[in-house]
C-alpha positions as CSV (number, residue, x, y, z in Angstrom):
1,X,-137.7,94.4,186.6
2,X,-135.6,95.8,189.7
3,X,-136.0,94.1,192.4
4,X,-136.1,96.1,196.0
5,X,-133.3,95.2,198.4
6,X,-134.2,94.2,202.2
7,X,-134.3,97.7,203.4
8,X,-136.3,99.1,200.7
9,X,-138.8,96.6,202.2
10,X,-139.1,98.2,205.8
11,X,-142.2,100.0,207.3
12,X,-145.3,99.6,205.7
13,X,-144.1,96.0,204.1
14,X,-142.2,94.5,206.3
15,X,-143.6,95.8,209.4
16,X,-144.3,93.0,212.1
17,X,-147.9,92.4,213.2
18,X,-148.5,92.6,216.5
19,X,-148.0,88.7,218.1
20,X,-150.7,86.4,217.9
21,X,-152.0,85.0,221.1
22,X,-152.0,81.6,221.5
23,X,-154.8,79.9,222.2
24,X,-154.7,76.0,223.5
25,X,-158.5,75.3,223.7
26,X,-159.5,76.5,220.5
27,X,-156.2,74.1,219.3
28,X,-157.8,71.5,221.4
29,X,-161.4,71.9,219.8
30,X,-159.8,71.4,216.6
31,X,-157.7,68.3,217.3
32,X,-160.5,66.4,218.6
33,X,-162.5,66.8,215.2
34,X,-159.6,66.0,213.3
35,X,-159.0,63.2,215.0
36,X,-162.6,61.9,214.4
37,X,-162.6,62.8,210.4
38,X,-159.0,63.1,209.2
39,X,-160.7,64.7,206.3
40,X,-161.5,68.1,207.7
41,X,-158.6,69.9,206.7
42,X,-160.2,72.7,207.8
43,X,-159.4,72.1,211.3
44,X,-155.5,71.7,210.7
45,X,-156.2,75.3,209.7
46,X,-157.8,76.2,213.0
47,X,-155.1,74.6,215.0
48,X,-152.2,76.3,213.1
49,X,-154.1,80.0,213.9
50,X,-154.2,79.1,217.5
51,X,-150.5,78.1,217.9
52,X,-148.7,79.6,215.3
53,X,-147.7,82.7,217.6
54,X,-144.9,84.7,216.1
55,X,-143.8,81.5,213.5
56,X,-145.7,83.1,210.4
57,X,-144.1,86.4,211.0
58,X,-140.3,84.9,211.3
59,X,-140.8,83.1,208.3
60,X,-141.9,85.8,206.5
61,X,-138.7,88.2,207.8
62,X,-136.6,84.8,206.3
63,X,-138.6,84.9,203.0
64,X,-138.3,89.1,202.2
65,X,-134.5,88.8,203.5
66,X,-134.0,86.3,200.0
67,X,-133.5,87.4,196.9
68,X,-136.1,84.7,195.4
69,X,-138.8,85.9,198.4
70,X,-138.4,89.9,197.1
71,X,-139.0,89.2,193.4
72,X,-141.9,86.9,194.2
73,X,-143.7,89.9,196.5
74,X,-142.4,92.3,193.8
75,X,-144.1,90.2,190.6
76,X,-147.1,90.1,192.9
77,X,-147.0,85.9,192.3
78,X,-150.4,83.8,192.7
79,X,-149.1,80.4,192.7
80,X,-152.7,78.8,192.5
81,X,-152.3,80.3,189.0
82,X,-149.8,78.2,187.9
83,X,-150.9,75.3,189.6
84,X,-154.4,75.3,187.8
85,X,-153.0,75.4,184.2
86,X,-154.0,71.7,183.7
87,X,-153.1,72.2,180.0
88,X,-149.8,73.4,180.7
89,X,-148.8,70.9,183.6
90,X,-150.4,68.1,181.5
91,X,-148.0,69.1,178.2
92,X,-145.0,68.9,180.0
93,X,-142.7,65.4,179.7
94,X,-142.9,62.8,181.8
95,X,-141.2,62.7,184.5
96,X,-141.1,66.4,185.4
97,X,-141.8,68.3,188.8
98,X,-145.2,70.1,186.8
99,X,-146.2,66.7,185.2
100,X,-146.1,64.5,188.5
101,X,-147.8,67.3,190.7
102,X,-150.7,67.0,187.8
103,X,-150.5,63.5,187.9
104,X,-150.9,63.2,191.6
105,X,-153.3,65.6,191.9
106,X,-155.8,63.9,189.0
107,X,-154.9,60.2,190.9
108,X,-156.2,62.0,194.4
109,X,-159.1,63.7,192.9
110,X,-157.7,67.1,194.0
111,X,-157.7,70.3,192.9
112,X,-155.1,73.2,193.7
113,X,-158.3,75.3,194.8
114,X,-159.1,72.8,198.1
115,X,-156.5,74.3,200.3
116,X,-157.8,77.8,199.7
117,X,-161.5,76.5,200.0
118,X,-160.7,74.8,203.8
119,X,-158.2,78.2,204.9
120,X,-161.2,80.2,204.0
121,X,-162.1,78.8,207.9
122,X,-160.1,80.8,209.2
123,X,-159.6,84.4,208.0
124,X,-156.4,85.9,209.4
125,X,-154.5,86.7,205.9
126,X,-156.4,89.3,204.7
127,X,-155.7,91.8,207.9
128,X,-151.9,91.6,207.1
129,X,-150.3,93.7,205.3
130,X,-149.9,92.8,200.6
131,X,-146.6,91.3,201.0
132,X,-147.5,89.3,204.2
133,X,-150.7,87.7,202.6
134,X,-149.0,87.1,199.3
135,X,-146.3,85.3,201.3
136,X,-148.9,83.7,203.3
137,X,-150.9,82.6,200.9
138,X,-148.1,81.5,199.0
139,X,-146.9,78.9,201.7
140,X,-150.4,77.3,202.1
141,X,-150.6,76.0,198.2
142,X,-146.9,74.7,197.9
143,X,-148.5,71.9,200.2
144,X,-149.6,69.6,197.5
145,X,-146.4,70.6,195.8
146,X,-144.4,69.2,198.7
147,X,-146.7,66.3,199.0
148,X,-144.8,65.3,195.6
149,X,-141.4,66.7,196.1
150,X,-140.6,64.9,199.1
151,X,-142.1,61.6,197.9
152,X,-144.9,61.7,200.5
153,X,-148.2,60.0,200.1
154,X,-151.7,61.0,200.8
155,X,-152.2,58.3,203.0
156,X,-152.3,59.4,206.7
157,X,-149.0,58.9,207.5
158,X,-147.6,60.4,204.5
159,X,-149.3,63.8,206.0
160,X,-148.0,63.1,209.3
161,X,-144.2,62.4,208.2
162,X,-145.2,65.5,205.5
163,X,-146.5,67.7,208.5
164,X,-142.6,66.0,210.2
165,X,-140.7,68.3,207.1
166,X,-142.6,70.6,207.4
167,X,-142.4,71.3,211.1
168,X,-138.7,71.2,210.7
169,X,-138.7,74.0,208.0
170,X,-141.1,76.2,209.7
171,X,-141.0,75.8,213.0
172,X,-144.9,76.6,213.8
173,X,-145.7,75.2,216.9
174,X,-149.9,74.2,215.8
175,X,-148.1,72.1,213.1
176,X,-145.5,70.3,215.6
177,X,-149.1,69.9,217.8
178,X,-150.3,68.1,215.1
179,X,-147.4,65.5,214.4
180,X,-147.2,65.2,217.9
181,X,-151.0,64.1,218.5
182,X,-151.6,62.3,215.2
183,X,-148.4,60.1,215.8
184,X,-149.4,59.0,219.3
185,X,-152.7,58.2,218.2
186,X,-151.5,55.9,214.9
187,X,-148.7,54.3,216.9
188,X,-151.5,53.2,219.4
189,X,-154.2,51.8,216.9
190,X,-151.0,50.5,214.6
191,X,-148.1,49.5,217.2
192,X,-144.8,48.0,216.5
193,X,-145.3,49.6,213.1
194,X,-142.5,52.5,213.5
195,X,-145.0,55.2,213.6
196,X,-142.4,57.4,215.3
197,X,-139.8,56.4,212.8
198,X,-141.3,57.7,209.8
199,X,-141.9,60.7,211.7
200,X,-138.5,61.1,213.0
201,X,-137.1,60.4,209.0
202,X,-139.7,63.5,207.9
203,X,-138.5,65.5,210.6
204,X,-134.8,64.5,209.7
205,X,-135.6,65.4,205.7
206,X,-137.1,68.6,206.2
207,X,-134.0,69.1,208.6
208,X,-131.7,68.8,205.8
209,X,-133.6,70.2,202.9
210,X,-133.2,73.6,201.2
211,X,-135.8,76.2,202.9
212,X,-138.8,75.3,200.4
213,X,-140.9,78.1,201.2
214,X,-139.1,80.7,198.9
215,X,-138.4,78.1,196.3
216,X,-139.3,79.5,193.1
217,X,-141.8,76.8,192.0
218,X,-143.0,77.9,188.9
219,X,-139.5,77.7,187.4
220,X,-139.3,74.5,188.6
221,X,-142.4,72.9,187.3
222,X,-140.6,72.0,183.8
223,X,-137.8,70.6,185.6
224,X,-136.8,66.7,186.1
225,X,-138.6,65.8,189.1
226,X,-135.1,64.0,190.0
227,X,-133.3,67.7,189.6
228,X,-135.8,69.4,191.6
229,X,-134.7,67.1,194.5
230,X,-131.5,67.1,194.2
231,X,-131.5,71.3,194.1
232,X,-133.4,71.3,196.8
233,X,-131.6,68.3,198.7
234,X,-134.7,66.3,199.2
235,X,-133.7,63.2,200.6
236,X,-135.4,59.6,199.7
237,X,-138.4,58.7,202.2
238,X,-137.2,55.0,203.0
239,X,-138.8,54.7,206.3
240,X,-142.1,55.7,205.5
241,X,-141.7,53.6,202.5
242,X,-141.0,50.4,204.3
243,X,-144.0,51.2,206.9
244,X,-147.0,52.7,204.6
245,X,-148.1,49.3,203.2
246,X,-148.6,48.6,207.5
247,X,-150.7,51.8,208.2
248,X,-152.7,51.3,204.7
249,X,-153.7,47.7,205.7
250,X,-155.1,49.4,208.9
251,X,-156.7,52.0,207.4
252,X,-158.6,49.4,204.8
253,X,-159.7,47.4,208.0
254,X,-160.7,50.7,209.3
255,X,-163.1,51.6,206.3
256,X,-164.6,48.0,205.9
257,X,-165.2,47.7,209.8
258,X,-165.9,51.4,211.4
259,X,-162.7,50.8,213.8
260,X,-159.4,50.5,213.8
261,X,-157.7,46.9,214.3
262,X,-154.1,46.4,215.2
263,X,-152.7,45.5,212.0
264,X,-149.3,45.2,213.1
């Protein structure tokens, strides 16, 4: 297949949409019912729309401008495909990026699908143009992918030093929001804990890492898990390592008593 340079991409492709506006109340809605069930993923969603401004754009210009970005448009990837091939990912050796991503995801009860199910919220990728939304699209599931990449948890502070990387490699102001408000609000129900830490360590990582989003992941799922890190420079998550068996302590007090305790 011949791939189309940068250039070949211009106009109708690679055209800018016109800048989102941002809008802090709608972010602030959102927050607030995250904050009161961490499970609505729906609403991270809703805060990323209102912030995001011109970050979705600029990382699409940086995905199109790679080589690995033009043949994804090009081959017209779905991602979700690959990721919902439980026979495939399960018949892969142990060990490997494919295997450990279904093993985590059967573990958490997940499917690839719940992303898609909780962006359906908010509907801003169908009005851009093919390349855009595949792009788009594209970005969204790698999340769990990352989840397992990077070596963070589920748990809530393995999202919030996970939303840390990711922040650092995308720049998207709604997810820096996020970090920013989730943090505050752990340190304060879990002090002395090194909420910030763990934060500052994802931050760091993502930082330092090779720019995931154009990563060709379906190459990579029949990979050692180990190599797949060390390609992509993903460093070991000691911090939040060290800290997690803290915030998980609270977060079992937190289930068997309706509150928070300080755990720390």
């Amino acid at each position: 297949m011949t791939i189309a340079s940068p250039t070949e991409f211009d106009g109708k492709v690679v055209a800018k949409s016109r800048r989102k506006r941002i809008e802090p109340l709608k972010a602030l809605r959102a927050i607030r019912a995250l904050i009161a069930d961490k499970e609505d993923t729906g609403q991270v969603f809703k805060i990323i729309d209102a912030l995001s401004g011109g970050a979705i754009d600029r990382q699409f210009q940086r995905f199109i401008a790679t080589e690995n970005g033009r043949r994804i448009v090009a081959e017209k990837r779905d991602l979700i495909a690959a990721l919902n091939d439980r026979a495939y990912l399960s018949s892969l050796p142990e060990g490997t990026l494919g295997r450990t991503y279904y093993e985590f995801m059967a573990g958490e009860n997940l499917t690839a699908d719940g992303l898609v199910a909780a962006s359906q919220e908010v509907r801003v990728l169908e009005e851009r143009p093919e390349a855009q939304r595949i792009f788009g699209e594209r970005l969204r599931d790698q999340h769990d992918l990352w989840h397992v990449t990077t070596g963070y948890g589920r748990d809530g502070l393995g999202e919030l030093a996970l939303l840390a990387f990711t922040y650092a490699q995308t720049r998207n102001r709604g997810i820096g929001f996020i970090v920013l408000v989730g943090a505050r609000v752990t340190a304060k129900h879990v002090p002395n804990a090194g909420i910030w830490r763990v934060v500052r360590e994802g931050y760091r990582h993502g930082k330092q890492a090779g720019w995931l989003p154009e990563t060709d992941w379906e190459s990579m799922l029949a990979k050692p898990l180990s190599e797949v890190r060390s390609l992509l420079n993903i460093q070991e998550p000691a911090v939040y390592r060290a800290v997690e068996p803290i915030t998980t302590a609270a977060e079992q007090i937190y289930r068997e008593n309706g509150k928070l305790k300080k755990a720390a």
